[in-house]
C-alpha positions as CSV (number, residue, x, y, z in Angstrom):
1,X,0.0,0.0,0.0
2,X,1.5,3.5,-0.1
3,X,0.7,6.9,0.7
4,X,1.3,9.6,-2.0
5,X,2.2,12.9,-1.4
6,X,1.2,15.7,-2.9
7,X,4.4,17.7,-2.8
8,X,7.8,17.5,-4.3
9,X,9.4,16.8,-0.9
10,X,7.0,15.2,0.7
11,X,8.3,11.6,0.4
12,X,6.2,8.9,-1.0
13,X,5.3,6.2,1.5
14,X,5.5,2.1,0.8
15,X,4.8,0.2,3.6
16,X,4.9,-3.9,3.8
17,X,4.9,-6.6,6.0
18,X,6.0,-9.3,3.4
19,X,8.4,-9.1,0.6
20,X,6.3,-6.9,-2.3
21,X,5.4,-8.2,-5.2
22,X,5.9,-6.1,-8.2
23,X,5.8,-8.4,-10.9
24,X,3.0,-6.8,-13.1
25,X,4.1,-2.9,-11.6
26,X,7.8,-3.6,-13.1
27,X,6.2,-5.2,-16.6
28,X,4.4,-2.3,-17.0
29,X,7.2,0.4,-15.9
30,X,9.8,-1.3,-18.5
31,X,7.1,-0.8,-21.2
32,X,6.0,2.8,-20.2
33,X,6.7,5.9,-22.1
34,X,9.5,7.2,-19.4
35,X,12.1,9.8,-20.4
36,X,15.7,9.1,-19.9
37,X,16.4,12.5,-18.4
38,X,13.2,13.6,-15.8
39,X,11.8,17.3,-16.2
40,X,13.2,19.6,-13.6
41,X,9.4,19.5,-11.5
42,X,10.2,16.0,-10.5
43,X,13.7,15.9,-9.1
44,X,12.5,16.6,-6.0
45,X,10.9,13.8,-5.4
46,X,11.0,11.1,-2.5
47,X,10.4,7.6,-1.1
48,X,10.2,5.9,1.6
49,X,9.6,1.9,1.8
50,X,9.4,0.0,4.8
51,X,9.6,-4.1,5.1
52,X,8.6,-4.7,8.9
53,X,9.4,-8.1,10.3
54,X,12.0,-8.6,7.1
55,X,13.2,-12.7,6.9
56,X,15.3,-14.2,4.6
57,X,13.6,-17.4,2.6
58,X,15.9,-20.5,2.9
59,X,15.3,-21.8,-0.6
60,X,16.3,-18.6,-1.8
61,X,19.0,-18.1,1.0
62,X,20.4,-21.7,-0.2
63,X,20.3,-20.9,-3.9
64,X,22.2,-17.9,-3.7
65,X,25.0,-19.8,-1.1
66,X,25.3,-22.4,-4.0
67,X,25.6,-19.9,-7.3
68,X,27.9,-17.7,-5.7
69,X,29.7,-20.9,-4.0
70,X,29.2,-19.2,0.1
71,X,29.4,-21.5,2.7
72,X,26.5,-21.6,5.3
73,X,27.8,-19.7,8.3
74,X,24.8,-19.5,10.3
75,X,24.5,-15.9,9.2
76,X,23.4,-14.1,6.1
77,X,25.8,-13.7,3.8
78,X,26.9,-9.6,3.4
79,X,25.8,-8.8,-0.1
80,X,22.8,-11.6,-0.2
81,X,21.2,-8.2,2.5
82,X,21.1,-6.4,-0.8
83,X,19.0,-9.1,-2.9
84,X,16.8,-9.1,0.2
85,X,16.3,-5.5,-0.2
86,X,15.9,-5.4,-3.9
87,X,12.0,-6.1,-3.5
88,X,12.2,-2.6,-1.8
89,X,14.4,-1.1,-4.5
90,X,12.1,-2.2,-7.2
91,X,8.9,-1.1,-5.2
92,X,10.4,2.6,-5.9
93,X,11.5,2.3,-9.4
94,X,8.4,0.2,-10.6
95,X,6.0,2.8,-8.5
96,X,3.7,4.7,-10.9
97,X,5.3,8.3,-10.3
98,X,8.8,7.4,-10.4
99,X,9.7,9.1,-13.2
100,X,13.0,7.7,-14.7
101,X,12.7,5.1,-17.4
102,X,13.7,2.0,-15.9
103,X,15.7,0.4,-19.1
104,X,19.0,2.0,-19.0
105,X,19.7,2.2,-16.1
106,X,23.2,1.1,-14.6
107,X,24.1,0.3,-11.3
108,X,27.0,2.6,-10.7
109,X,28.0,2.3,-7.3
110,X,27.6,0.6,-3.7
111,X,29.0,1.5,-0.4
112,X,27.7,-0.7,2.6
113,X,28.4,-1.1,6.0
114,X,28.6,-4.3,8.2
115,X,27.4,-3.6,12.1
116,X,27.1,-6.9,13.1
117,X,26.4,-10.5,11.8
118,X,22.6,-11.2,11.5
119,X,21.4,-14.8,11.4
120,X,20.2,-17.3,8.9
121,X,16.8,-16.8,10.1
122,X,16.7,-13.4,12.3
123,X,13.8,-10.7,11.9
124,X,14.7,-7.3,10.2
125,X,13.2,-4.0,9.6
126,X,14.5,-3.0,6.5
127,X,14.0,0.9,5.3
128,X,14.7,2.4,2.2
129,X,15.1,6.3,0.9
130,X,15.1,7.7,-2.5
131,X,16.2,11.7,-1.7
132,X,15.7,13.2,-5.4
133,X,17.3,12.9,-8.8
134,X,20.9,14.9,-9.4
135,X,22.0,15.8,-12.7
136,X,25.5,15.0,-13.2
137,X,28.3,15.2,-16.5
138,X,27.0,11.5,-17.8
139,X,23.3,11.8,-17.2
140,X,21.1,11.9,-14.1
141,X,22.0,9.7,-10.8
142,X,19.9,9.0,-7.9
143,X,20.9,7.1,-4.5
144,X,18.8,4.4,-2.8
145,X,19.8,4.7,0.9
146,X,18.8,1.4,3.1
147,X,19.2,0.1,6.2
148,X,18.4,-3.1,8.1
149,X,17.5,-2.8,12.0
150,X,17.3,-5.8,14.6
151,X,16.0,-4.9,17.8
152,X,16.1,-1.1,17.3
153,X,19.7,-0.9,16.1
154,X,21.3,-0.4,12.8
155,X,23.0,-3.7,11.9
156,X,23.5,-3.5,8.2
157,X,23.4,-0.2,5.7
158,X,24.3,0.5,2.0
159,X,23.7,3.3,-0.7
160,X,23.0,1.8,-4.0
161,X,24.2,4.6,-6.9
162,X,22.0,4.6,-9.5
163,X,22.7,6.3,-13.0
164,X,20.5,7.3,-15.9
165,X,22.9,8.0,-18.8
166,X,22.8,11.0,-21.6
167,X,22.6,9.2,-25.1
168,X,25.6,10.3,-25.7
169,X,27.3,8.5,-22.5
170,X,28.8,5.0,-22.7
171,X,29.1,4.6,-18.4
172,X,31.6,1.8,-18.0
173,X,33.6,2.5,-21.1
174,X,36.0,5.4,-20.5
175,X,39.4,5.3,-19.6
176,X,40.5,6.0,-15.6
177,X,40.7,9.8,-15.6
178,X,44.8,10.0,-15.9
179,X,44.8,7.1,-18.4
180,X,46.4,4.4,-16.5
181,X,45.7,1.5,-14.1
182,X,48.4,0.7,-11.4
183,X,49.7,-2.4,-11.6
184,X,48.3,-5.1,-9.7
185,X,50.4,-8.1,-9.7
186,X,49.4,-11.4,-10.0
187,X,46.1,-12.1,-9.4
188,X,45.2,-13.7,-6.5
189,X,42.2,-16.1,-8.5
190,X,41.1,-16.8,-11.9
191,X,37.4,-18.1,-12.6
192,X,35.0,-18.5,-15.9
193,X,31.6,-17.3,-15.9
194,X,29.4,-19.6,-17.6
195,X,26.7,-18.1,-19.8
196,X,23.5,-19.5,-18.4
197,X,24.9,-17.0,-15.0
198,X,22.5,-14.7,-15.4
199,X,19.6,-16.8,-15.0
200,X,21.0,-18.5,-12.2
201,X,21.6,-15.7,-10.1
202,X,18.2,-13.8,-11.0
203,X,16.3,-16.3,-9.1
204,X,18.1,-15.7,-5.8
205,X,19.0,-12.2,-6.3
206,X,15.2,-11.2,-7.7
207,X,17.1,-9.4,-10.5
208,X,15.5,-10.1,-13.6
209,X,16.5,-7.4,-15.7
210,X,16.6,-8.6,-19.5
211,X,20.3,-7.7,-20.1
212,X,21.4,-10.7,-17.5
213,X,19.1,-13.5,-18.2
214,X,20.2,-14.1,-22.0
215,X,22.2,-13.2,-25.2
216,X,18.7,-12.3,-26.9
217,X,16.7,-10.3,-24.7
218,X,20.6,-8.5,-23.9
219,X,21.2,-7.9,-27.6
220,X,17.5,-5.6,-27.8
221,X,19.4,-3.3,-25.4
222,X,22.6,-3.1,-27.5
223,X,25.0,-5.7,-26.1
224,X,26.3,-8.8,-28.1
225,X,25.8,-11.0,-25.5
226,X,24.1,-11.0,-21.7
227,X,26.1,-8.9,-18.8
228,X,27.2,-10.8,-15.9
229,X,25.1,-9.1,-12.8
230,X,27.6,-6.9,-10.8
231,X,26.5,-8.2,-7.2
232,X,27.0,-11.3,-8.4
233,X,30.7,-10.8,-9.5
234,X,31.3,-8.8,-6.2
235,X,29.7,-12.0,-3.8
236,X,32.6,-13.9,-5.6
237,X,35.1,-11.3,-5.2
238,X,33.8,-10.8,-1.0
239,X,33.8,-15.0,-1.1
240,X,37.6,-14.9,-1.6
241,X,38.7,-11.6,0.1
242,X,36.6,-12.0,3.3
243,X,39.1,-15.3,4.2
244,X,41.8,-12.8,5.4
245,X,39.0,-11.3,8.2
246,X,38.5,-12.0,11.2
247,X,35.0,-14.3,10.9
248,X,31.7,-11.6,11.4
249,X,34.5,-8.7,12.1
250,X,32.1,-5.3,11.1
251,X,33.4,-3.9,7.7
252,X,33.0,-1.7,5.3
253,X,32.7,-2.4,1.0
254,X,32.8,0.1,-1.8
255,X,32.4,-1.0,-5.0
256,X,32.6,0.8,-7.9
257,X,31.1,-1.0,-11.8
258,X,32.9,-0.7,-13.9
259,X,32.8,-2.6,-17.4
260,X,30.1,-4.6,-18.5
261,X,31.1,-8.4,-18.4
262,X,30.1,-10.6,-21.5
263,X,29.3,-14.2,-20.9
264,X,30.5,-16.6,-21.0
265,X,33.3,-15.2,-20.3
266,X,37.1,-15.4,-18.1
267,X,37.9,-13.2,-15.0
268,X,40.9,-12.7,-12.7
269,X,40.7,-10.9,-9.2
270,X,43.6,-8.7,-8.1
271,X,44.3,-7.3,-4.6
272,X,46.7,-4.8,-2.9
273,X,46.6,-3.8,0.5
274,X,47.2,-0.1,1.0
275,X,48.8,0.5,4.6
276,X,49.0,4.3,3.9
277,X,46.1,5.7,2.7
278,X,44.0,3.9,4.7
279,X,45.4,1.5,6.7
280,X,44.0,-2.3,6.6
281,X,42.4,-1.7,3.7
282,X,42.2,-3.9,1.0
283,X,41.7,-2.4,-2.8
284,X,41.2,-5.2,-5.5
285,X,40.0,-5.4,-9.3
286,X,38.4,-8.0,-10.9
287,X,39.7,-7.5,-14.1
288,X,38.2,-9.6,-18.3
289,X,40.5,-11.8,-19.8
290,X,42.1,-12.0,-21.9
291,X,42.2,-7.9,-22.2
292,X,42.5,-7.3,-18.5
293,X,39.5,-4.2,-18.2
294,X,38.3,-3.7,-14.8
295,X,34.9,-5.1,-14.4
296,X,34.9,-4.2,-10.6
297,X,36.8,-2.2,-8.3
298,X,36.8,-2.2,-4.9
299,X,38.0,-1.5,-1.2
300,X,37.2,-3.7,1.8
301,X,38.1,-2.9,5.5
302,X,37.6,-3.8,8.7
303,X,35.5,-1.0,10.8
């Protein structure tokens, strides 16, 4: 249900008590006749979506352990608390006066923080903000803020970066702004990505978006072949970086997307730690083969 303001910045209010279904809302959004760039009016506008009494389902808790190869630890894995959330996400984006067209868009960035473990089967309140639309160099961006409470307290946050691009803009595609990468090493693992990975991650994950699940539905939006999922390419990167942390330490993860990732396709992860600039922090890459792009960059640390 949701409560709609009638005021740029008064937000507008989605309130659940089990995981939203937006099948036929998201159908209809992909399909609507959105602009790529909203009118100035409407970049002031807000929501707010609340999941009270948030659980994670097992089957879907046990699928998403197996395709991103997690073992069970007894508490949710960190970036499976963004698939949970996505329901919310997609609320907002499928939601009758959001006004950005939905095909597009590219996740551009996340930054999350880790409080505390939460178990397999604990009860959340998970809360998520959309504060207006920005208009930036490559297009217009927005941020989804969300957080997940247990018992009144903050145990898990993230802000997803969301970007609509100009036309003109190929995001992902640009060299680093002084033209160079620094250079990583050896890498520290080397893995394929099978092409059915799209559709084996969507079911988990809840992101169906037509560019993942295969090579024909990707090629109507341009791309030769389907686009490995981000989150999923950062769960394998966490999955081998997280073995030099203490087990449930808090920490922090920034990601940053950058290339799209054809499958099937070859990857190799590269790490540095950086005991300088901010010390304990781990930076890595996960770089294509044979050509050695940066699909995903990153920086882990402890808080």
């Amino acid at each position: 249900m949701h409560n709609g303001g009638t005021m740029p910045d008064t937000p507008i209010t989605l309130q659940y008590h089990a995981p939203p279904r937006h099948g036929g809302a998201l159908v209809r959004s992909l399909f609507a006749a959105r602009p790529a760039q909203a009118p100035l009016a409407q970049h002031g506008i807000r929501f707010e979506a609340h999941w009270h009494g948030a659980r994670a389902d097992a089957k879907r808790l046990a699928q998403y352990r197996q395709v991103c190869d997690l073992p069970d630890t007894g508490t949710l894995p960190l970036l499976y608390l963004h698939a949970m959330a996505m329901p919310l996400h997609m609320a907002i984006l499928s939601h009758a006066r959001f006004p950005l067209r939905l095909l597009g868009l590219v996740h551009w960035s996340n930054q999350l923080a880790s409080l505390r473990p939460i178990a397999n089967g604990e009860a959340m309140d998970m809360h998520c903000t959309l504060d207006g639309i920005q208009t930036t160099e490559r297009g217009q961006s927005f941020a989804i803020h969300t957080t997940l409470s247990t018992g009144g307290t903050v145990a898990w946050r993230e802000t997803s970066t969301f970007l609509s691009p100009l036309a003109r803009s190929k995001p992902g595609k640009k060299a680093s702004p002084d033209g160079s990468e620094p250079d990583w090493g050896t890498p520290i693992a080397q893995w394929a990505v099978a092409a059915n990975a799209g559709r084996r991650f969507a079911g988990p994950s809840g992101d169906w978006n037509p560019i993942h699940v295969s090579a024909l539905t990707a090629r109507l939006f341009g791309y030769p072949r389907a686009i490995a999922h981000g989150m999923f390419s950062a769960a394998r990167c966490l999955a081998l970086l997280q073995h030099d942390l203490p087990a449930n330490a808090p920490l922090a993860l920034d990601l940053r997307f950058k290339r799209p990732l054809l499958i099937p396709g070859q990857v190799a992860l590269y790490k540095n730690q950086d005991v300088t600039d901010t010390p304990h922090a781990t930076h890595f890459v996960l770089q294509v083969q044979p050509g050695g792009e940066p699909h995903i960059a990153g920086t882990l640390r402890p808080l």
